[in-house]
C-alpha positions in Angstrom: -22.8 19.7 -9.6 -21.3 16.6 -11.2 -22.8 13.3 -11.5 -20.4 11.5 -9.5 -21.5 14.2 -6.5 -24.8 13.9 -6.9 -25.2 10.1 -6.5 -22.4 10.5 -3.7 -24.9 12.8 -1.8 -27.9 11.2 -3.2 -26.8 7.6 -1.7 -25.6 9.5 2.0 -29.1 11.0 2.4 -30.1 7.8 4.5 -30.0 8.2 8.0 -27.2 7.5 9.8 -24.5 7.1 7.0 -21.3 9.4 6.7 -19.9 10.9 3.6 -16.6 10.8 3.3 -13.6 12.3 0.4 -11.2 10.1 -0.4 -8.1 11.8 -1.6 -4.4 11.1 -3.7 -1.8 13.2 -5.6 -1.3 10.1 -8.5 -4.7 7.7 -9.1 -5.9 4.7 -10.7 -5.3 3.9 -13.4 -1.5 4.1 -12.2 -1.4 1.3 -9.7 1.1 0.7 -6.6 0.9 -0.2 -3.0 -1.0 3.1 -1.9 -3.3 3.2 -4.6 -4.0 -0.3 -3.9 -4.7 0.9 -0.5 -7.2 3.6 -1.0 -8.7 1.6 -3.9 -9.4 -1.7 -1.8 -11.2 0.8 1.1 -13.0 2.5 -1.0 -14.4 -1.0 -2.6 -14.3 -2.7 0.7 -16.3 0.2 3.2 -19.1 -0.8 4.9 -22.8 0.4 3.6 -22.9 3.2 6.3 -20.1 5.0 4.4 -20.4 6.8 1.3 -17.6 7.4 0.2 -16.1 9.3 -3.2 -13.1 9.6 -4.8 -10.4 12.3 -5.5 -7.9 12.0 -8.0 -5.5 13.5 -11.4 -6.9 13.5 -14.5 -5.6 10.7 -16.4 -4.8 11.0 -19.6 -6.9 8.6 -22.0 -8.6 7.0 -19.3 -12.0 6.3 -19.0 -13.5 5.7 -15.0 -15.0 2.6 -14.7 -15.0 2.1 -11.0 -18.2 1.3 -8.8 -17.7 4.3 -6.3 -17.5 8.1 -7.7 -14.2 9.5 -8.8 -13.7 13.4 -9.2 -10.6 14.3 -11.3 -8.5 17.2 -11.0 -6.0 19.1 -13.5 -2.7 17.1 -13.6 0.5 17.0 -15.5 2.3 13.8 -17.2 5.6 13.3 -15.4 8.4 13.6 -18.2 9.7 9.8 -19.6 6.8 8.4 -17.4 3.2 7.3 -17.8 2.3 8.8 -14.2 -0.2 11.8 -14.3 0.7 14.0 -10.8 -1.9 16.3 -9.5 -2.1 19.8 -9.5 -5.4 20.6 -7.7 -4.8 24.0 -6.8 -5.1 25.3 -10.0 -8.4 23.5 -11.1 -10.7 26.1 -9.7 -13.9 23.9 -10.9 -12.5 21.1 -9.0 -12.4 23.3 -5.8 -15.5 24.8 -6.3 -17.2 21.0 -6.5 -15.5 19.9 -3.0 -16.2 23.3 -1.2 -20.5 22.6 -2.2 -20.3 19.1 -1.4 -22.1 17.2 1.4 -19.0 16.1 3.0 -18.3 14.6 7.1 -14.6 14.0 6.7 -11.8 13.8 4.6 -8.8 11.2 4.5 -5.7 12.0 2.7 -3.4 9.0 1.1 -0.9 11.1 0.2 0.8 14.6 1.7 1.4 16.7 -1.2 -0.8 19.4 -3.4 -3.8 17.9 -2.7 -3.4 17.7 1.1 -2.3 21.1 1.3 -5.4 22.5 -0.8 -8.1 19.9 1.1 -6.4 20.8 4.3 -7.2 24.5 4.0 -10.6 23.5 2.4 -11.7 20.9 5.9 -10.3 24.2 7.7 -12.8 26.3 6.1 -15.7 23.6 5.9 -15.4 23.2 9.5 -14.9 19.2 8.8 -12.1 16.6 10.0 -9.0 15.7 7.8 -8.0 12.2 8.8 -4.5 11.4 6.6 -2.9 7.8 6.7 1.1 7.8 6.4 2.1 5.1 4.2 5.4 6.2 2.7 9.1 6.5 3.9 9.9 9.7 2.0 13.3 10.1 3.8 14.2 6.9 1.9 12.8 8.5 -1.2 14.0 11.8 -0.8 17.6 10.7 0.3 18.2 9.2 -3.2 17.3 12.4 -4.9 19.2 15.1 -2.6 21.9 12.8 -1.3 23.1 14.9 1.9 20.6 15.0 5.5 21.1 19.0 4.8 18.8 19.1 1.9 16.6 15.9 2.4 15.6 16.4 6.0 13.9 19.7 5.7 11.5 18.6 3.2 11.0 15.7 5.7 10.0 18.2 8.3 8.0 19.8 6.2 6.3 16.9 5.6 6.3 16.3 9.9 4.5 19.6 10.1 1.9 19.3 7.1 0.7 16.0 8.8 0.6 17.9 12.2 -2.2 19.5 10.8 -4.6 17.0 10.5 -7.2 16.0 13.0 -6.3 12.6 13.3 -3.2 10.2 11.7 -3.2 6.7 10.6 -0.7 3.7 9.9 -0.6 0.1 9.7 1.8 -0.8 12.2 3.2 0.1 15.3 6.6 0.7 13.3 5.6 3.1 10.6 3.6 4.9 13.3 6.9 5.3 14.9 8.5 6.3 11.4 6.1 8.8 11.4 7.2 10.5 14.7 11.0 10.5 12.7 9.6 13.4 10.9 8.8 15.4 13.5 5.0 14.7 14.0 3.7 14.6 17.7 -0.1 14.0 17.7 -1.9 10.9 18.2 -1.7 7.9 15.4 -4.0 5.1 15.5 -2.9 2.0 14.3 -5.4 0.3 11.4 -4.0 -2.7 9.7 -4.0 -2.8 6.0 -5.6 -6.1 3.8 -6.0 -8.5 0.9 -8.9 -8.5 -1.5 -7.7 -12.0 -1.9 -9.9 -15.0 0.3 -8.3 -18.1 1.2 -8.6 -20.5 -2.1 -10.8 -23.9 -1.8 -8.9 -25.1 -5.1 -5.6 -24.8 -3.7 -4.0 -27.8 -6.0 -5.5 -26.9 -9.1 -4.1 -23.6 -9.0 -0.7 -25.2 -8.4 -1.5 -27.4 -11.4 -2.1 -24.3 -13.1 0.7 -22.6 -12.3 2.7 -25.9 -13.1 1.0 -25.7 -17.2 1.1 -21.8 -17.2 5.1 -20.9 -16.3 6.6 -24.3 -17.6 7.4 -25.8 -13.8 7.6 -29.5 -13.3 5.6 -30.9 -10.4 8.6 -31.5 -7.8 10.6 -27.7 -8.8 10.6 -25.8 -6.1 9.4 -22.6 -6.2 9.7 -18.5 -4.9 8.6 -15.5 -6.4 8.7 -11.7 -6.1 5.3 -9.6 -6.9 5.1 -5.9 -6.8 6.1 -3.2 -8.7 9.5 -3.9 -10.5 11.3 -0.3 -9.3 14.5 -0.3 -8.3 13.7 0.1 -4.6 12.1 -3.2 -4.6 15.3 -4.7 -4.9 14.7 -7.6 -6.8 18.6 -7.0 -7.6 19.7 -8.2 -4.4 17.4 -11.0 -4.6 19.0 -11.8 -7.8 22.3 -11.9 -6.5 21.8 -14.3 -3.4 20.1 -16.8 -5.9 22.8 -17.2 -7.8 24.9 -18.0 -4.8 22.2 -20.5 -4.0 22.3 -21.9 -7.7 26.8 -21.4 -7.6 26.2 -24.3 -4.2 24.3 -26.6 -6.5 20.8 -26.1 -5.1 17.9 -25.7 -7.7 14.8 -23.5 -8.4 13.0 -21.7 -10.5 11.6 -17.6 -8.9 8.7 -16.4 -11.1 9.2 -12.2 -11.0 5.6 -10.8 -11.4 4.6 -7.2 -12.2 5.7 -4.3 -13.9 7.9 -1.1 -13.5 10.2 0.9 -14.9 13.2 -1.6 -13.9 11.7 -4.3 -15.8 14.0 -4.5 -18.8 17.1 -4.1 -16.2 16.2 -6.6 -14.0 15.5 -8.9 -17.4 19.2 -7.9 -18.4 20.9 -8.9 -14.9 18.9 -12.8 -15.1 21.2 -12.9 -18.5 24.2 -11.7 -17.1 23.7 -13.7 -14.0 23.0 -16.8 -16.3 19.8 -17.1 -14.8 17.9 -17.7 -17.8 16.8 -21.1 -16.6 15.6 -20.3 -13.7 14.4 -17.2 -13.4 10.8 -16.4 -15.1 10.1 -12.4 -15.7 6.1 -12.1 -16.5 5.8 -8.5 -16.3 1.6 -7.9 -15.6 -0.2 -10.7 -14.3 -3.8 -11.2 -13.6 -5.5 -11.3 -10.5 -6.2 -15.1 -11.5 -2.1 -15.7 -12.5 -1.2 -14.1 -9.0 -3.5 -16.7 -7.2 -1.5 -19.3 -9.1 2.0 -18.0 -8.4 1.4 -17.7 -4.4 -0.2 -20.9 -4.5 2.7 -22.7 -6.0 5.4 -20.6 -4.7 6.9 -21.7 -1.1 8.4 -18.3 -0.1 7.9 -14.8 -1.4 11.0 -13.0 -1.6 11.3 -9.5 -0.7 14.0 -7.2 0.8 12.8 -4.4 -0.1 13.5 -1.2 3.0 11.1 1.1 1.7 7.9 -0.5 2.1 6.5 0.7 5.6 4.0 -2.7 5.2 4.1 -4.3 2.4 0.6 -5.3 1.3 2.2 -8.6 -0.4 2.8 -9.8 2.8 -0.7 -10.3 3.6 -1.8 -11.2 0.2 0.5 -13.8 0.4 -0.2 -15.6 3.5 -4.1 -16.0 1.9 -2.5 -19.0 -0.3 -0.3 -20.0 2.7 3.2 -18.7 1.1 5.2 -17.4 3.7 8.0 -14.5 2.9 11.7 -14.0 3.5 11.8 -10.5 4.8 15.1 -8.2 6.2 15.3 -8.2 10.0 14.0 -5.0 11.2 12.7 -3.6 8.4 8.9 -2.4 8.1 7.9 -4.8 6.0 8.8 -7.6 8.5 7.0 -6.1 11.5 4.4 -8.2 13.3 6.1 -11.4 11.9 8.0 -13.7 13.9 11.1 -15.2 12.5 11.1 -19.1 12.0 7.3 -19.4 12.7 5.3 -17.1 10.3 8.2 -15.9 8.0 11.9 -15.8 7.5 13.9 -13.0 8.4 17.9 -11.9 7.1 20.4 -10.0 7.3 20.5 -6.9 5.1 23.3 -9.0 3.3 23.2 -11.3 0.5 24.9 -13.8 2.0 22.3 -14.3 4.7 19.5 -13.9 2.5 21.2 -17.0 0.1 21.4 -18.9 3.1 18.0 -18.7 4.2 16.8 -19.6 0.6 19.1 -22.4 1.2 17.6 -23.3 4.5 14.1 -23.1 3.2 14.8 -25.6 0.4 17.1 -27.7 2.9 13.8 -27.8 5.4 10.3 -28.4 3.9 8.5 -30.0 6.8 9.5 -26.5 9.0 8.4 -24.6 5.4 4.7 -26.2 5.8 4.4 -24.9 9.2 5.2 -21.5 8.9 3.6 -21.4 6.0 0.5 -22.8 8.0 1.4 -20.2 10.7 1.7 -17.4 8.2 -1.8 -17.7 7.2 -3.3 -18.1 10.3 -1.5 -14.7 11.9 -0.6 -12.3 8.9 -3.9 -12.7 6.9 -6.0 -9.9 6.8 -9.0 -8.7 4.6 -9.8 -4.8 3.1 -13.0 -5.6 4.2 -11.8 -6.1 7.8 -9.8 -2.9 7.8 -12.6 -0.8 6.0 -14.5 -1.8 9.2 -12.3 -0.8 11.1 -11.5 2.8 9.2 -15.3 3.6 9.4 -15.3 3.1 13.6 -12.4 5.8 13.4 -14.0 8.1 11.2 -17.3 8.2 13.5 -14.7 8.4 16.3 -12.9 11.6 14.8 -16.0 13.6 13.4 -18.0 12.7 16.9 -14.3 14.0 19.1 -14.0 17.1 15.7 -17.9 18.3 16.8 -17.0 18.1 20.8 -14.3 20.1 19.9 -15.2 22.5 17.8 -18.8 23.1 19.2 -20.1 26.6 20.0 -20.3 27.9 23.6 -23.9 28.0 24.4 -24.7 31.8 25.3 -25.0 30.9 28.7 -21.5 29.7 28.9 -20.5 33.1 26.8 -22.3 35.3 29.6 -20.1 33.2 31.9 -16.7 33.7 30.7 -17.7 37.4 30.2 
């Protein structure tokens, strides 16, 4: 028995607490919005959950985390630094989870590791929660092209989540994504969160932010933060701005994070003749995000993949609304003109609503007031939340799944 198991079990012994695995096909210390997910609940559960890891091995890493991580065998993806799981062939691994004290297991992701921990809560006799987070269709569509090839995978996908006891989203909206693929069981809706709080030094981050990227005190200011892939789109943003900047309007848009479009996006600011303007940071610290919401009066993003967007609510802590794309996920549960800004899938209308925002900065304070008050949300909030639906599933799982007294046998004999 590993180390990380033992003080897993060793901490769940007191009465009352549940012990729960935790599981992904890609891991810290690769980071997007899912891993962010599962890493924020895992920090943020409450102290009647005890609650362990499962992830790839990473190569050169070193775990330094303050909850348990077990790693399985993985492979480097080629021209990438993303180690992929391959559980099913690390038969130490599986021998670990099939002798550990476990009440339930939640999937993040639906690939080789729910496949494996799906047969292995099956033979345990223990829940499998699963929380859909991704739109695959998108993702697969790009690779395959045509529905024929794409959408069987997706209902593959559909019938692989079917399996579990119990399914998860963040919204209404990907819930309803998730019945697109062909899944029919129940989905409970648990919002997602910030590890952010609300700053009480609100100015001096924006006087920070004003010595840190260069910004005089009267620019005004958006930003994109997030991975910079290709599906975040930070193109198209690109492209409305410099019809905003072509109509004689001025800004600066601080592009934080890192990705493997990074050096692209860099070479379309040139070509755009952005180069004043536009500020590309690549990583920034937890302390240099705080800085850029805070001095940033929208958050641009029209990205159509995200199915919630956990920017969204880590931006309305520092009271920075976003300009989202009507009808996509990542707009859901905003309102348009009170607690965000919503286009058209165009970059005309997104130009123009940059241009209205800049054109309207009493309205901007007040949805920007509005967007904190309603979108806000904490991990710790929703890892409440997730442990009232674990006890829920493993209490409905047992009522289930119970043996017939022998009475009741005798009876249906």
């Amino acid at each position: 028995m590993s180390e990380a198991v033992a003080l897993f079990e060793a901490e769940a012994e007191d009465k009352g607490k549940i012990r729960i695995l935790a599981a992904m096909d890609v891991y810290l210390p690769m980071m997007d919005g899912v891993v962010n997910c599962m890493h924020n609940l895992l920090l943020s559960y409450p102290q009647d959950v005890c609650a362990t890891a499962a992830g790839p091995k990473a190569k050169d890493h070193v775990d330094d985390y303050p909850y348990p991580i077990l790693r399985y065998r993985s492979f480097r993806v080629p021209f990438s630094k993303v180690d992929f799981g391959f559980p099913s062939r690390d038969k130490a691994f599986v021998d670990e989870i099939m002798h550990m004290d476990i009440d339930l297991i939640h999937i993040h992701s639906p690939f080789g590791i729910c496949k494996l921990l799906t047969k292995v809560a099956k033979k345990r006799n223990i829940p499998i929660v699963a929380t859909f987070h991704t739109n695959y269709r998108y993702v697969f569509k790009k690779i395959l092209l045509l529905k024929c090839f794409y959408e069987p995978y997706i209902r593959t996908l559909g019938k692989r989540y079917g399996k579990m006891d119990m399914m998860f989203a963040g919204t209404e909206a990907t819930a309803a994504q998730l019945r697109s693929f062909g899944y029919q069981g129940e989905c409970r809706i648990v919002p997602f969160g910030t590890s952010f709080v609300p700053p009480d030094n609100y100015r001096q981050l924006r006087e920070n932010a004003d010595a840190r990227f260069g910004l005089d005190k009267e620019d005004r200011v958006f930003c994109f933060v997030g991975r910079t892939v290709r599906s975040k789109r930070v193109q198209f943003t690109l492209d409305a701005l410099k019809k905003v900047r072509d109509k004689g309007y001025e800004f600066r848009f601080i592009v934080g994070g890192t990705g493997n479009y990074l050096n692209a996006i860099k070479r379309k600011v040139k070509r755009l003749k952005l180069e004043d303007c536009v500020t590309v940071t690549g990583y920034l610290s937890e302390e240099e995000l705080a800085m850029v919401y805070c001095r940033s009066e929208l958050l641009l993003f029209p990205s159509i993949l995200d199915n919630f967007a956990l920017v969204k609510v880590e931006a309305a802590a520092f009271n920075t609304p976003g300009l989202f794309l009507r009808n996509s996920n990542t707009a859901f549960g905003t309102t348009d003109m009170r607690n965000a800004i919503l286009a058209d899938n165009t970059v005309d209308d997104f130009a123009d609503k940059i241009i209205w925002a800049i054109e309207h900065p009493r309205e901007m304070r007040e949805i920007a007031q509005n967007a904190r008050n309603e979108l806000y949300f904490s991990w710790k909030r929703s890892a409440e939340l997730y442990a009232e639906q674990y006890r829920k599933v493993i209490a409905e799982y047992k009522a289930k799944h119970a043996s017939p007294s022998s009475s009741e046998k005798q009876i249906r004999q």
